[in-house]
C-alpha positions, 0 to 999 in steps of 0.5 A: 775646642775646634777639631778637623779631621785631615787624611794623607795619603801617597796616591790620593793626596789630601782629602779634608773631613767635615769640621766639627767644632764645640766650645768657644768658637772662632775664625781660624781656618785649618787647610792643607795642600801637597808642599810641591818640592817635596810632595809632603803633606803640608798643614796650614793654621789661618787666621788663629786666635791670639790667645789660644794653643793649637795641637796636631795629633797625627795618626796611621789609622783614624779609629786609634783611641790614642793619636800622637801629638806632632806639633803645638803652636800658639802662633799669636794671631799669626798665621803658621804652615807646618809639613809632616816629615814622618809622612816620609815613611807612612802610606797613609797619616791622619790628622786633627786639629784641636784648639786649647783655651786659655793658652795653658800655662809653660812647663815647670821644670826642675834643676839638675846637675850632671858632669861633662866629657871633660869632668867639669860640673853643670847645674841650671840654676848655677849656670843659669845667667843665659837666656836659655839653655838648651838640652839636646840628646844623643849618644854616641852613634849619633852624635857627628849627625846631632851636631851636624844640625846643631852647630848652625845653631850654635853658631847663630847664638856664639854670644853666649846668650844661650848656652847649648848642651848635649846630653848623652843618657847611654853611653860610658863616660870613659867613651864621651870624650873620644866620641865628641872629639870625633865628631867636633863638638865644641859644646859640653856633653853632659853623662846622664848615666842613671837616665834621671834627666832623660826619663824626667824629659819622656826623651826617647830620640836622639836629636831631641831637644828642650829648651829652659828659661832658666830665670823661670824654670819653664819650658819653652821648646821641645821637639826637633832640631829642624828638619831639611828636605832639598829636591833639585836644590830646593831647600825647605827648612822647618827651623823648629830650635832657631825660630824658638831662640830668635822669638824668645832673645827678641823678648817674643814668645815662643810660637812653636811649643812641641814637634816631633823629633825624627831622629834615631831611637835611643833604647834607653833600658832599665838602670842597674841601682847600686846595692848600698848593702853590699 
């Protein structure tokens, strides 16, 4: 395992820490630089080993005891630049590489079956003849601009080889319909109303999203949609979910396993359980 210790900040830019390096040891490179357009932190993984997971843990402050994971990419010997767009918001953000070895193995996942907008019943392993199938959590509030993002995405797989859900952990159902019809969803909204598969998923943000090997049952991506910063009509897109399918119809495997989802907090609270007794 290999670590760097990175520090952001609005008026210093990046300052890099001295490598500290223990197990299995290699030639990866970890480097940064200010992407210029959008004058976000920008974190660079040179010359990775081929066989090895990559995770970046992400922190305002460098003595926290818990850092939060923002990226896990298994590149493939391919050399991977990520910018942090939670940098957005933060005056100061840390950063650490740590590298895994072996590549653990994906996620196992488990089947479900929810009921759509419309009424109709879904089931992974029922519907499972896709070569993916992707989750993407919302409620209603956000669901014009989750689709907002999705839609390019869906359209670049209108094949069908990948089927696209939304699932919607907070809202009534009666209220499902009008809220997809508003905003032109074209895709199932499945009603996850006891939180079953949301809380199954650690879903917290809307526009998240996890995409399933349903042939495997694996996991192959979590995170963010994408994330887009355009300055003077600049356009810088991180394309997190299309990259993810493109590898994976392409018979590749999936290089960026994990980000961080920006999108608004669902606030998911407790489910009230039936009293059966009653």
């Amino acid at each position: 395992m290999i670590r760097r210790l990175a520090a952001w900040g609005r008026a210093m830019g990046f300052a890099m820490a001295a490598a500290v390096a223990s197990g299995r040891s290699g030639a990866e490179q970890f480097t940064s630089d200010i992407d210029p357009a959008c004058r976000l932190p920008r974190l660079n993984l040179v010359q990775p080993a081929d066989d090895s997971l990559y995770e970046l843990l992400a922190s305002d402050d460098p003595s926290a005891s818990v850092w939060e994971s923002v990226l896990s990419v298994a590149p493939g010997g391919h050399d991977h630049s990520w910018y942090d767009p939670a940098a957005r918001t933060e005056r100061l953000r840390f950063y650490r590489w740590k590298r895994i070895h072996p590549r653990p193995p994906l996620a196992a996942t488990d089947d479900f079956r929810l009921v759509d907008h419309l009424g109709k019943s879904h089931a992974i392993l029922r519907d499972g003849d896709a070569e993916a199938i992707v989750l993407v959590f919302t409620d209603n509030a956000s669901m014009a601009a989750t689709w907002g993002q999705l839609a390019r995405v869906q359209a670049a797989f209108a094949d069908g080889s990948v089927r696209f859900w939304l699932v919607n952990p907070k809202d009534a159902r009666a209220d499902l319909a009008a809220a997809a019809q508003a905003a032109g969803v074209t895709v199932p909204v499945l009603h996850d109303a006891a939180q079953i598969v949301a809380r199954a998923y650690n879903i917290d943000r809307s526009g998240e999203v996890v995409v399933i090997d349903p042939g495997m049952m694996e996991e192959l991506y979590r995170g963010a949609i994408s994330d887009l910063c355009v300055v003077n009509g600049r356009v810088l897109r991180q394309d997190f979910l299309k990259d993810a399918l493109t590898l994976h119809h392409g018979g590749q495997p999936v290089r960026v396993a994990l980000t961080r989802s920006q999108g608004t907090p669902l606030g998911l609270g407790a489910v009230e359980v039936p009293d059966y007794a009653k």
